[in-house]
Biopython code that builds the backbone (N, CA, C, O; Angstrom):
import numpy as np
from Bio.PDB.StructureBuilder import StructureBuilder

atoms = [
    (1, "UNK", "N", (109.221, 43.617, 172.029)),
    (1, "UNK", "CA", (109.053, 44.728, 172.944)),
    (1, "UNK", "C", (109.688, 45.966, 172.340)),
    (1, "UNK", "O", (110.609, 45.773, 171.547)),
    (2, "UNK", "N", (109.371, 47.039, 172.571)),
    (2, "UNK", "CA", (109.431, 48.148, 172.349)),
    (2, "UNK", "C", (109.925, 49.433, 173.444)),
    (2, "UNK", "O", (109.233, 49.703, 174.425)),
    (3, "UNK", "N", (110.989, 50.046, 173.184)),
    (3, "UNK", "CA", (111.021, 50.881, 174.479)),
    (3, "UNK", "C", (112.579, 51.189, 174.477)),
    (3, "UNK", "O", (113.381, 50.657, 173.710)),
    (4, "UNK", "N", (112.978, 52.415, 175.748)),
    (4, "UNK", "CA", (114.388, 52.332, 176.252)),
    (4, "UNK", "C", (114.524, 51.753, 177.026)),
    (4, "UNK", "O", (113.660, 51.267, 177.756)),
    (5, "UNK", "N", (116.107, 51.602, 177.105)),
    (5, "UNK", "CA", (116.080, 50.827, 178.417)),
    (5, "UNK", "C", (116.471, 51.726, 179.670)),
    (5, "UNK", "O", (117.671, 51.956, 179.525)),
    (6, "UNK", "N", (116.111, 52.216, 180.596)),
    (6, "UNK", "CA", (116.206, 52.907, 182.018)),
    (6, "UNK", "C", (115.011, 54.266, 182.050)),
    (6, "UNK", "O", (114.863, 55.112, 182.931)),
    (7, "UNK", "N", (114.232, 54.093, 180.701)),
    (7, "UNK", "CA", (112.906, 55.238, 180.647)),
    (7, "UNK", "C", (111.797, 53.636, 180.706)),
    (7, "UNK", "O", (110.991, 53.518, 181.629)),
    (8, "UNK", "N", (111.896, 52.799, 179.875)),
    (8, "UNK", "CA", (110.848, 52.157, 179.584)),
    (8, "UNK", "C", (110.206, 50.623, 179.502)),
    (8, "UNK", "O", (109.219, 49.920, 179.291)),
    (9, "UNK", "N", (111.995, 50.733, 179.947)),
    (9, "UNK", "CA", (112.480, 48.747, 179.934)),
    (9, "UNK", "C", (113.136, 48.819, 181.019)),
    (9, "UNK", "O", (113.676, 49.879, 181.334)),
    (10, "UNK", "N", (113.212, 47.761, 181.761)),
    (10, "UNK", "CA", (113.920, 47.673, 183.332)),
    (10, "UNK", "C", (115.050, 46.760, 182.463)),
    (10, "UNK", "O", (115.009, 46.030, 181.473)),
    (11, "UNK", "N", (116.012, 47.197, 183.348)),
    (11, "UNK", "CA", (117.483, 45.762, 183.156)),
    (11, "UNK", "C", (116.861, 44.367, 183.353)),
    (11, "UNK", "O", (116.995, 43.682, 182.339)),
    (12, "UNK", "N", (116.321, 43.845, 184.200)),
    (12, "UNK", "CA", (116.108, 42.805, 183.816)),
    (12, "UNK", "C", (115.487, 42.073, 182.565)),
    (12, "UNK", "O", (115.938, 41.088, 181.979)),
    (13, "UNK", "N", (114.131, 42.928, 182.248)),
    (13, "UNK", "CA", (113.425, 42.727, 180.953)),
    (13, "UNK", "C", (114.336, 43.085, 180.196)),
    (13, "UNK", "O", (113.928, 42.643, 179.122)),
    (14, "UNK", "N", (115.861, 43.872, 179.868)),
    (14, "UNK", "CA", (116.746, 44.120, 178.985)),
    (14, "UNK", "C", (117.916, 43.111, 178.651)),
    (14, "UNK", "O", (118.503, 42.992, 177.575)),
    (15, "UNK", "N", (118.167, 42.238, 180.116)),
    (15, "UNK", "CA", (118.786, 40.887, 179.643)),
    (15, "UNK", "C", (117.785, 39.883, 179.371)),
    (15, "UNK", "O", (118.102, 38.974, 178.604)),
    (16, "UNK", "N", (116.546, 39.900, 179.911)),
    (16, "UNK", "CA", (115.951, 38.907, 178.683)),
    (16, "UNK", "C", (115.752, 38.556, 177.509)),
    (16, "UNK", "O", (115.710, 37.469, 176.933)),
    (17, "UNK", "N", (115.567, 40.186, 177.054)),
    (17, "UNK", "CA", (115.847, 40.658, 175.393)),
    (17, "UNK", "C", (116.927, 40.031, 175.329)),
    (17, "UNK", "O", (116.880, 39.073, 174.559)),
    (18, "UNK", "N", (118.193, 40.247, 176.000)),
    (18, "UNK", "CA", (119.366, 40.110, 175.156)),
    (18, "UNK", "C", (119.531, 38.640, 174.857)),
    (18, "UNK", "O", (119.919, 38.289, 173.742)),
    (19, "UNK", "N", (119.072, 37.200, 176.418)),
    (19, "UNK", "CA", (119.322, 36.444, 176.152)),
    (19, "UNK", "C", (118.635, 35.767, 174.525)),
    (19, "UNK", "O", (119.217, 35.061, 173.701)),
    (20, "UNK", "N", (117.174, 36.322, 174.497)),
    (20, "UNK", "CA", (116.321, 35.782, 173.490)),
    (20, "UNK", "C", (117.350, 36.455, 172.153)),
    (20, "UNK", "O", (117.397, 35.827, 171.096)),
    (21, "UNK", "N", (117.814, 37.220, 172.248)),
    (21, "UNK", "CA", (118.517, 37.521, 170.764)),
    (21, "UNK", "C", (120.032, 36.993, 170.359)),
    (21, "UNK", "O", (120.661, 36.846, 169.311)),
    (22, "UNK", "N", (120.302, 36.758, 171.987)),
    (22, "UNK", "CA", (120.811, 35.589, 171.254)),
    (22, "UNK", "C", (120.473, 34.088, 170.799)),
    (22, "UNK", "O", (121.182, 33.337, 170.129)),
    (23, "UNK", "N", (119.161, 33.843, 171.356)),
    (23, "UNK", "CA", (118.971, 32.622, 170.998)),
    (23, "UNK", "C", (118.559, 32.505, 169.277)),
    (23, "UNK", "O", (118.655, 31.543, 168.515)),
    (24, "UNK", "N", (118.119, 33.763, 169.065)),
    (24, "UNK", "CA", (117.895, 33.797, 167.999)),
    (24, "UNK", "C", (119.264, 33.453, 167.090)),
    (24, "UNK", "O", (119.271, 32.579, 166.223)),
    (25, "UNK", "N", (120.319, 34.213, 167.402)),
    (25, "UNK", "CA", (120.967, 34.201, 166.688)),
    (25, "UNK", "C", (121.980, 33.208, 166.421)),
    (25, "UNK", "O", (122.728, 33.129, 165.447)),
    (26, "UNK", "N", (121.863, 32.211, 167.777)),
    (26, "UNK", "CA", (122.187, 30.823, 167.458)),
    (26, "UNK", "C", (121.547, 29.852, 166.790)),
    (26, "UNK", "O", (122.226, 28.908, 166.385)),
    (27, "UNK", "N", (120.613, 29.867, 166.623)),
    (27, "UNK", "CA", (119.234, 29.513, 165.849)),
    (27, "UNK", "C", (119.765, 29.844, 163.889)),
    (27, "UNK", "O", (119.565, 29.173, 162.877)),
    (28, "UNK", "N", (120.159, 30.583, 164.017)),
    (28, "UNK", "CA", (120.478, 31.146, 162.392)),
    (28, "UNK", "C", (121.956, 30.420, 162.105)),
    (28, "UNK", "O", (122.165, 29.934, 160.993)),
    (29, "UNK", "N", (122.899, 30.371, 163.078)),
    (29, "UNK", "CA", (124.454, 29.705, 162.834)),
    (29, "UNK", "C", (124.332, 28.279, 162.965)),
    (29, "UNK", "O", (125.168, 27.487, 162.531)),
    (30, "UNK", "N", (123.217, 27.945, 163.605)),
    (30, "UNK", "CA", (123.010, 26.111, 163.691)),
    (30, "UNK", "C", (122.039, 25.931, 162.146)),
    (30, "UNK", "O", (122.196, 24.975, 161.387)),
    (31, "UNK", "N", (121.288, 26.780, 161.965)),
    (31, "UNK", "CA", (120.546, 26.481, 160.555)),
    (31, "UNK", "C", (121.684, 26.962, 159.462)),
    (31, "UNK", "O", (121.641, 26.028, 158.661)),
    (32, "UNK", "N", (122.617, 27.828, 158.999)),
    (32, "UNK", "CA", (124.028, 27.863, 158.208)),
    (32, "UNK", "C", (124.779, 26.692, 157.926)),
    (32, "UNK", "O", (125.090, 26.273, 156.811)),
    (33, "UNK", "N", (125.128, 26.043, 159.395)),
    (33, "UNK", "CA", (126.185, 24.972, 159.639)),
    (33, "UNK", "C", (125.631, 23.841, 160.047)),
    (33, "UNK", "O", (126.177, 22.769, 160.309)),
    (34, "UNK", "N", (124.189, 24.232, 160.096)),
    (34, "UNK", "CA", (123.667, 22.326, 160.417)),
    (34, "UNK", "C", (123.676, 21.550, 161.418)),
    (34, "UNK", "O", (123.086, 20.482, 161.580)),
    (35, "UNK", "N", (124.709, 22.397, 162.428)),
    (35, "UNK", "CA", (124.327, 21.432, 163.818)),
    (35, "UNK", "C", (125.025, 22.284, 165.028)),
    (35, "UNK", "O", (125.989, 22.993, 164.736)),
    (36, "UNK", "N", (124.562, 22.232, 166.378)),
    (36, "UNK", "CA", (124.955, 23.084, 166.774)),
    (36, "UNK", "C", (126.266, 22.796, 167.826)),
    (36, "UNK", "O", (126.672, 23.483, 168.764)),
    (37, "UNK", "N", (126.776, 21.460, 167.269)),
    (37, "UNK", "CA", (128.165, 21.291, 167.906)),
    (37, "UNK", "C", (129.288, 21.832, 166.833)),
    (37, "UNK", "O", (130.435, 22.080, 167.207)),
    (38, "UNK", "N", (129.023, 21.934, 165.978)),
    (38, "UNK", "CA", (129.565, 22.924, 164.542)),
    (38, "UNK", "C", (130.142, 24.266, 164.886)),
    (38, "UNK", "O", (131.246, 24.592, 164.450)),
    (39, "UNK", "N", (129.209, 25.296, 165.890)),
    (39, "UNK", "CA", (129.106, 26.685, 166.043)),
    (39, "UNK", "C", (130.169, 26.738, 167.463)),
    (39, "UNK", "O", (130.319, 26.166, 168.543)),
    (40, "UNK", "N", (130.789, 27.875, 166.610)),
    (40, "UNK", "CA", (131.825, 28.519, 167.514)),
    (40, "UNK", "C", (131.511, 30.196, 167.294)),
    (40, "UNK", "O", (131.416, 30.743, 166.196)),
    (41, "UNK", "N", (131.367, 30.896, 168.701)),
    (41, "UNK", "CA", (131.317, 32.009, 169.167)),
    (41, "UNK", "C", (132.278, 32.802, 168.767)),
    (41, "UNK", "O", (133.110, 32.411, 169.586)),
    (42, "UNK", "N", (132.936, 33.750, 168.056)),
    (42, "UNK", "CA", (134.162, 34.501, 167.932)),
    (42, "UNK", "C", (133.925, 35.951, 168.120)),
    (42, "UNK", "O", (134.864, 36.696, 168.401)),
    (43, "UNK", "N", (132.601, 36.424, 167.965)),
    (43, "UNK", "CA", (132.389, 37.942, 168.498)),
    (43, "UNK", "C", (130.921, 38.282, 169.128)),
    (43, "UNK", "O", (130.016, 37.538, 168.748)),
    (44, "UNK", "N", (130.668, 39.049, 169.807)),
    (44, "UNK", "CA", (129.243, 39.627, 169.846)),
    (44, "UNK", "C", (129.265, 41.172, 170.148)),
    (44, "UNK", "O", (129.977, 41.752, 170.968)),
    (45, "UNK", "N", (128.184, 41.785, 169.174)),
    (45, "UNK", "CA", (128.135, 43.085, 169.224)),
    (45, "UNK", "C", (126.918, 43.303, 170.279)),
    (45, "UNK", "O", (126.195, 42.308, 170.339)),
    (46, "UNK", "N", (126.573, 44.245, 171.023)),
    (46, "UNK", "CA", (125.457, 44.600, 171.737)),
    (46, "UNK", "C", (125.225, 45.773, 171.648)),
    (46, "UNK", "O", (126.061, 46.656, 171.835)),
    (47, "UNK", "N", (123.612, 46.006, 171.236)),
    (47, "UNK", "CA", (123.638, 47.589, 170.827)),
    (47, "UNK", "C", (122.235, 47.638, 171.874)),
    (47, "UNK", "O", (121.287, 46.853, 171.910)),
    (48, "UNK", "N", (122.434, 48.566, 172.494)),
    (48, "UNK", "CA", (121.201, 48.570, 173.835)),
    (48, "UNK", "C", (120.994, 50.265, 173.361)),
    (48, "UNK", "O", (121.946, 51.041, 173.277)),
    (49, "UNK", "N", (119.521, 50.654, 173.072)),
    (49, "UNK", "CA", (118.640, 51.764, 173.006)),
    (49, "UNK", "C", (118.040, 51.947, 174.463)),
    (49, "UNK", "O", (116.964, 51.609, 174.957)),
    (50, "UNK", "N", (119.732, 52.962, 175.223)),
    (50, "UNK", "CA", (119.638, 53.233, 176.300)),
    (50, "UNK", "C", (119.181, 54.766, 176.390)),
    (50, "UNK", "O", (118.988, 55.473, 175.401)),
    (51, "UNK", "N", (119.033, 55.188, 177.769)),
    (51, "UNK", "CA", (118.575, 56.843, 178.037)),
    (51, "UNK", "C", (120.547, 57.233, 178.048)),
    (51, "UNK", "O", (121.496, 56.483, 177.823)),
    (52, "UNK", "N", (120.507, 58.479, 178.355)),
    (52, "UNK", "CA", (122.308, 58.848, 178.592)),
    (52, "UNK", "C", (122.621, 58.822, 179.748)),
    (52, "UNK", "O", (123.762, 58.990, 180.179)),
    (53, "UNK", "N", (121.448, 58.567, 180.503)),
    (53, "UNK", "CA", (122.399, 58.107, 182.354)),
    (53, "UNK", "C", (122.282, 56.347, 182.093)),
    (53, "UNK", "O", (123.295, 55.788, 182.511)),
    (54, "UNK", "N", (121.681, 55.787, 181.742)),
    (54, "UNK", "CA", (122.065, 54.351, 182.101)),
    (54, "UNK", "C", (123.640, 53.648, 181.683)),
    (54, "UNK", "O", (124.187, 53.516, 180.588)),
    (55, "UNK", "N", (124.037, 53.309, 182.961)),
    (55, "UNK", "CA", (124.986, 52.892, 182.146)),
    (55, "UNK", "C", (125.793, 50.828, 182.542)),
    (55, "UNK", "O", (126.726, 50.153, 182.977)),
    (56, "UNK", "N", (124.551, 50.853, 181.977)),
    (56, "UNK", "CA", (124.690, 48.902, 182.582)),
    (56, "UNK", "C", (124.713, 48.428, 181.537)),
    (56, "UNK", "O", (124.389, 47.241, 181.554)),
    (57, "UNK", "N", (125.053, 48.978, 180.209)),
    (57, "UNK", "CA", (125.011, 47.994, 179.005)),
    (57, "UNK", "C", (125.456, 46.946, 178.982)),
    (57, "UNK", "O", (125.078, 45.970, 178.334)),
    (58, "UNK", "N", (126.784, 47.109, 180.088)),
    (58, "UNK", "CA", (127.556, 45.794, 179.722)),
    (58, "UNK", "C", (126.645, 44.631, 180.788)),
    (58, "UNK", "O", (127.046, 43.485, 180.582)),
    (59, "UNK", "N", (126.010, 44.672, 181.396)),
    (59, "UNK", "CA", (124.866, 43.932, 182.481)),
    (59, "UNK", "C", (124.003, 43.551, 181.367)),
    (59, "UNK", "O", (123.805, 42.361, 181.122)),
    (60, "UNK", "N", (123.578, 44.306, 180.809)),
    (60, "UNK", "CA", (122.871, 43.628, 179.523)),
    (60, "UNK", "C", (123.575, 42.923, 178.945)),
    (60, "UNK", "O", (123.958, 41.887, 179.489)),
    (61, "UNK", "N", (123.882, 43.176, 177.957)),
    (61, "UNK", "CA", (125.526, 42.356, 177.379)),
    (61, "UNK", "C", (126.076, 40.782, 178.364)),
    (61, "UNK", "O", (126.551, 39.844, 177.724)),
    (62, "UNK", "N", (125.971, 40.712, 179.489)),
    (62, "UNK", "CA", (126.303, 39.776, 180.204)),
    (62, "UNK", "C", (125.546, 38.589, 180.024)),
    (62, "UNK", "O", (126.007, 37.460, 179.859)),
    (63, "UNK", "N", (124.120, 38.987, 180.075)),
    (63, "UNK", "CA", (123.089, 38.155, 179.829)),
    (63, "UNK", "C", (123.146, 36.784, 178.965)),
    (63, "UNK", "O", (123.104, 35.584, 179.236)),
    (64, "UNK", "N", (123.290, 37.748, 177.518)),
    (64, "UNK", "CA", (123.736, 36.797, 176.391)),
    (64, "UNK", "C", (125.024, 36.405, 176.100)),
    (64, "UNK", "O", (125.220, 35.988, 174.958)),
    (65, "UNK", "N", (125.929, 36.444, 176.857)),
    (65, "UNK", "CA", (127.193, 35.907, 176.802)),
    (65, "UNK", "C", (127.061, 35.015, 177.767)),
    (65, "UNK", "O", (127.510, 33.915, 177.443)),
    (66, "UNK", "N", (126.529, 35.084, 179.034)),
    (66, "UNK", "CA", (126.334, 33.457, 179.851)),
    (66, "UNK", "C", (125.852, 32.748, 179.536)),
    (66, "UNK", "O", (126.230, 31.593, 179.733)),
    (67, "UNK", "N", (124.401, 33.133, 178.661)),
    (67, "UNK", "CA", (123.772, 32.020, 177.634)),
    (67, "UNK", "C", (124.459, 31.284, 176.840)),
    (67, "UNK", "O", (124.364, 30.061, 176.736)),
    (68, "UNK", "N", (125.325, 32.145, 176.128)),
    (68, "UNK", "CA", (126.006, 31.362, 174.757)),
    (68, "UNK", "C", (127.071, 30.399, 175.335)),
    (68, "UNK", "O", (127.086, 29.203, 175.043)),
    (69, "UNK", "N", (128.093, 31.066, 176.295)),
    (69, "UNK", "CA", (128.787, 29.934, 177.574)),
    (69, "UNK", "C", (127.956, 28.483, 177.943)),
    (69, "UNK", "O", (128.427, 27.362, 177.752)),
    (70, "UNK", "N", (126.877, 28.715, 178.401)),
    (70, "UNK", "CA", (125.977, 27.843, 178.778)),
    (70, "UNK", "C", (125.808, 26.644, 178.373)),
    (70, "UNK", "O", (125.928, 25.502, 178.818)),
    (71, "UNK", "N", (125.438, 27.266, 177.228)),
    (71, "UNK", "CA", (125.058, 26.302, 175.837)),
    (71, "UNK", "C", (125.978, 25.730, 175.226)),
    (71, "UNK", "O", (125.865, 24.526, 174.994)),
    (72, "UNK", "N", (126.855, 26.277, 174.906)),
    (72, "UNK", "CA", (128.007, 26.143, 173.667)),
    (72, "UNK", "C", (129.098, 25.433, 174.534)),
    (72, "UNK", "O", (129.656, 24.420, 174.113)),
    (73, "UNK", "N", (129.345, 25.894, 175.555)),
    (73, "UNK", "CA", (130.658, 25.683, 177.040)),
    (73, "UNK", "C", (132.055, 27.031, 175.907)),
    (73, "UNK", "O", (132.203, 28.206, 175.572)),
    (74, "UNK", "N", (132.693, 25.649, 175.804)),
    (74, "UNK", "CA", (134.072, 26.873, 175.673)),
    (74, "UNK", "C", (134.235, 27.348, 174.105)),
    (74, "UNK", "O", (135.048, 28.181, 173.703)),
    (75, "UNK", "N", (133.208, 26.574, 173.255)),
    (75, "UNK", "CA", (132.932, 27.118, 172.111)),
    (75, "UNK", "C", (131.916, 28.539, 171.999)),
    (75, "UNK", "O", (132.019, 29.200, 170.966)),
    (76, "UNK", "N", (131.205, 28.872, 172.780)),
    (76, "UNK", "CA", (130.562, 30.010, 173.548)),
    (76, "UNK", "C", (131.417, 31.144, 173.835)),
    (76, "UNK", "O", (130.984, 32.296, 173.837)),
    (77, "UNK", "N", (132.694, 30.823, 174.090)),
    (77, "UNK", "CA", (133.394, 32.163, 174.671)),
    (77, "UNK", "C", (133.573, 32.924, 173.000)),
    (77, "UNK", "O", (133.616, 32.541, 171.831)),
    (78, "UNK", "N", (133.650, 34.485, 173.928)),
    (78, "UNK", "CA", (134.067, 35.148, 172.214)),
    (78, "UNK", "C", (134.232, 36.634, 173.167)),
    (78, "UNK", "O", (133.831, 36.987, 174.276)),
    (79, "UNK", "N", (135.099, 37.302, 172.004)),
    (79, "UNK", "CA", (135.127, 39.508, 172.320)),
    (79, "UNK", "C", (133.562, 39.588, 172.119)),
    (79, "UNK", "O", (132.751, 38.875, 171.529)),
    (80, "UNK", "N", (133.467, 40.888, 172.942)),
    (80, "UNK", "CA", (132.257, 41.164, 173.367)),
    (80, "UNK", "C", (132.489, 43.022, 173.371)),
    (80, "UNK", "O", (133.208, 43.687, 174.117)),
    (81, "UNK", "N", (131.725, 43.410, 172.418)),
    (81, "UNK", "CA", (131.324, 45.079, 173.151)),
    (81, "UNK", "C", (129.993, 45.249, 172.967)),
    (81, "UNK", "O", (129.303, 45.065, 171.964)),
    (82, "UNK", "N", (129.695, 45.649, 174.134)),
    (82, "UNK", "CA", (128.392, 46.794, 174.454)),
    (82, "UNK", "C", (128.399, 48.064, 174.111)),
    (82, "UNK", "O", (129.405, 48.774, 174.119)),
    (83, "UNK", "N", (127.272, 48.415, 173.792)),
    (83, "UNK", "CA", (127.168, 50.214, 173.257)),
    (83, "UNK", "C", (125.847, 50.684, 173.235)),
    (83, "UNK", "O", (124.954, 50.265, 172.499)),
    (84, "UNK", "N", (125.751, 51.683, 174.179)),
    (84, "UNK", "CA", (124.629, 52.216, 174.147)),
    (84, "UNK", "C", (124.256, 53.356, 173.277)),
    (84, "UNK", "O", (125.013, 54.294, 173.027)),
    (85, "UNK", "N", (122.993, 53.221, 172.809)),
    (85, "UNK", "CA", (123.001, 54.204, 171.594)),
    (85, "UNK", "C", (121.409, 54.672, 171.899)),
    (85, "UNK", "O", (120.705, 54.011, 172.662)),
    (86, "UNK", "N", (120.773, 56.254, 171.011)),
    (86, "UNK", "CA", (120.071, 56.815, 171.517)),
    (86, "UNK", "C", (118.880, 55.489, 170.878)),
    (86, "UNK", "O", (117.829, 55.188, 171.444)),
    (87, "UNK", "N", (119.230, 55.075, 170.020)),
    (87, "UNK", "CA", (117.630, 54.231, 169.438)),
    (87, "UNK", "C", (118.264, 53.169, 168.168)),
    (87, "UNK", "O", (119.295, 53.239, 167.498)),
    (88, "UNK", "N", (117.216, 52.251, 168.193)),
    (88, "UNK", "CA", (117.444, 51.237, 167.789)),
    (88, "UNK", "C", (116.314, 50.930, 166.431)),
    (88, "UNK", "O", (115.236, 51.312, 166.886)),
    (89, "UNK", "N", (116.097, 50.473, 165.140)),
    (89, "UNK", "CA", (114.966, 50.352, 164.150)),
    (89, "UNK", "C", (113.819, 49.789, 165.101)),
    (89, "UNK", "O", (114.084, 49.246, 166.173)),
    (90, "UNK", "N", (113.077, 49.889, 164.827)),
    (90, "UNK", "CA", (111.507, 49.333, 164.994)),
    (90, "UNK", "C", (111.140, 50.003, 166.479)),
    (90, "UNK", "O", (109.970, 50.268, 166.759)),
    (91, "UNK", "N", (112.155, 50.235, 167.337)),
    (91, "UNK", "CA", (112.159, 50.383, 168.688)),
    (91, "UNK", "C", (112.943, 49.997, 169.478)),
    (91, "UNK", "O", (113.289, 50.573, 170.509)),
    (92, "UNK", "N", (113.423, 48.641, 168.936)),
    (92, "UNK", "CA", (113.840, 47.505, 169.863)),
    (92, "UNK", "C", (114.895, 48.415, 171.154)),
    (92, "UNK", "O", (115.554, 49.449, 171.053)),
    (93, "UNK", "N", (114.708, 47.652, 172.100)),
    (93, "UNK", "CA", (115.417, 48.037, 173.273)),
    (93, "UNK", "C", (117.121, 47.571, 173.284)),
    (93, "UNK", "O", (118.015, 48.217, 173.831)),
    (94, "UNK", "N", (117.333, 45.910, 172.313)),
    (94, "UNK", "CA", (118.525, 45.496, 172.172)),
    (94, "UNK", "C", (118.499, 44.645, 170.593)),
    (94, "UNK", "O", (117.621, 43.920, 170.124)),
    (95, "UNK", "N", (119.497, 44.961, 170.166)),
    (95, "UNK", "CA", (120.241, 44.094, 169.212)),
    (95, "UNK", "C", (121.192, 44.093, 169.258)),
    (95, "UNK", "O", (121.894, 45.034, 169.627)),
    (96, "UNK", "N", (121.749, 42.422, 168.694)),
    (96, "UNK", "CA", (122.711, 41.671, 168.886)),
    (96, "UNK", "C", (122.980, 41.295, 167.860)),
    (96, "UNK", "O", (122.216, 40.695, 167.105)),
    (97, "UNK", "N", (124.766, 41.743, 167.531)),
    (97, "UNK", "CA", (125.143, 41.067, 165.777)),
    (97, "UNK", "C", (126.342, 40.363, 166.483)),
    (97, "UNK", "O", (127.213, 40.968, 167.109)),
    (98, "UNK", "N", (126.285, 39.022, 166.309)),
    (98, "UNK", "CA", (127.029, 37.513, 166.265)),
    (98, "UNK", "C", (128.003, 37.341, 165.213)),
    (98, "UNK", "O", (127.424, 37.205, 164.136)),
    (99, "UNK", "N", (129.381, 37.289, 165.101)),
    (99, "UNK", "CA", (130.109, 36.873, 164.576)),
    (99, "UNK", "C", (130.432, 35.646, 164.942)),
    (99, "UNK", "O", (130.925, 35.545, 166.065)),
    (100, "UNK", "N", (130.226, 34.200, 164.004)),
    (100, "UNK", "CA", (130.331, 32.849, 164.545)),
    (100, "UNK", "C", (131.456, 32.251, 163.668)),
    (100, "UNK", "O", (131.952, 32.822, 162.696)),
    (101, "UNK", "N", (131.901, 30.654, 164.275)),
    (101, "UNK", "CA", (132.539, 30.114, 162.994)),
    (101, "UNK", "C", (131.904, 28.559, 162.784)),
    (101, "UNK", "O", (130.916, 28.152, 163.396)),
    (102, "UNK", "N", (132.643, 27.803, 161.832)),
    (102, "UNK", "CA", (132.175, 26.600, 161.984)),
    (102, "UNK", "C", (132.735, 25.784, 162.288)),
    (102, "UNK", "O", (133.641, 25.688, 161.461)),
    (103, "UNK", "N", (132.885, 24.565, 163.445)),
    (103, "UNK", "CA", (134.251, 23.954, 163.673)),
    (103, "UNK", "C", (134.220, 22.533, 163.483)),
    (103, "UNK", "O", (135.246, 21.868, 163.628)),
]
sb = StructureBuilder()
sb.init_structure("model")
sb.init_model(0)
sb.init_chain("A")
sb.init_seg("    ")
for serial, (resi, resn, name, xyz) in enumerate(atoms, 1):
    if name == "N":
        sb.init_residue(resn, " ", resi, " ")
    sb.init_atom(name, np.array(xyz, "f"), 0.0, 1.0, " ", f" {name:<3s}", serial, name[0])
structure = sb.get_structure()
């Protein structure tokens, strides 16, 4: 998807993005380390291509941190910042950079 988020993307379609990027990006630390009782959570960045009144990044941001909880339980927890910024490559409405470990 393509778009801002509060001109062109609703919050909800913006934590879906977020959850799917993180799935992605657990997807890449279980293919690194080989299994996904291995992966431990230690950071997540959230970069949301918001308008300058929205200000729910961290609602976005929430999304994919209950996921990774979810999934992972207490290997899931990790620091977390949100940041809204005017635009993102290709379009994207959210990206997500994962700092993981292996345990």
């Amino acid at each position: 998807m393509q778009g801002v988020v509060g001109r062109d993307v609703e919050l909800e379609t913006a934590q879906e993005l977020a959850r799917h990027a993180a799935l992605n990006a657990l997807a890449a630390a279980v293919q690194a380390v080989g299994d996904l009782d291995r992966v431990r959570i230690v950071q997540m960045l959230v970069f949301v291509a918001s308008t300058p009144d929205f200000g729910e990044q961290s609602k976005v941001a929430n999304a994919a941190s209950e996921l990774l909880i979810e999934v992972l339980g207490e290997n899931g927890r990790h620091a977390r910042t949100a940041i809204g910024v005017a635009g993102l490559p290709l379009n994207s409405p959210v990206e997500i950079q994962v700092i993981c470990t292996a345990v």
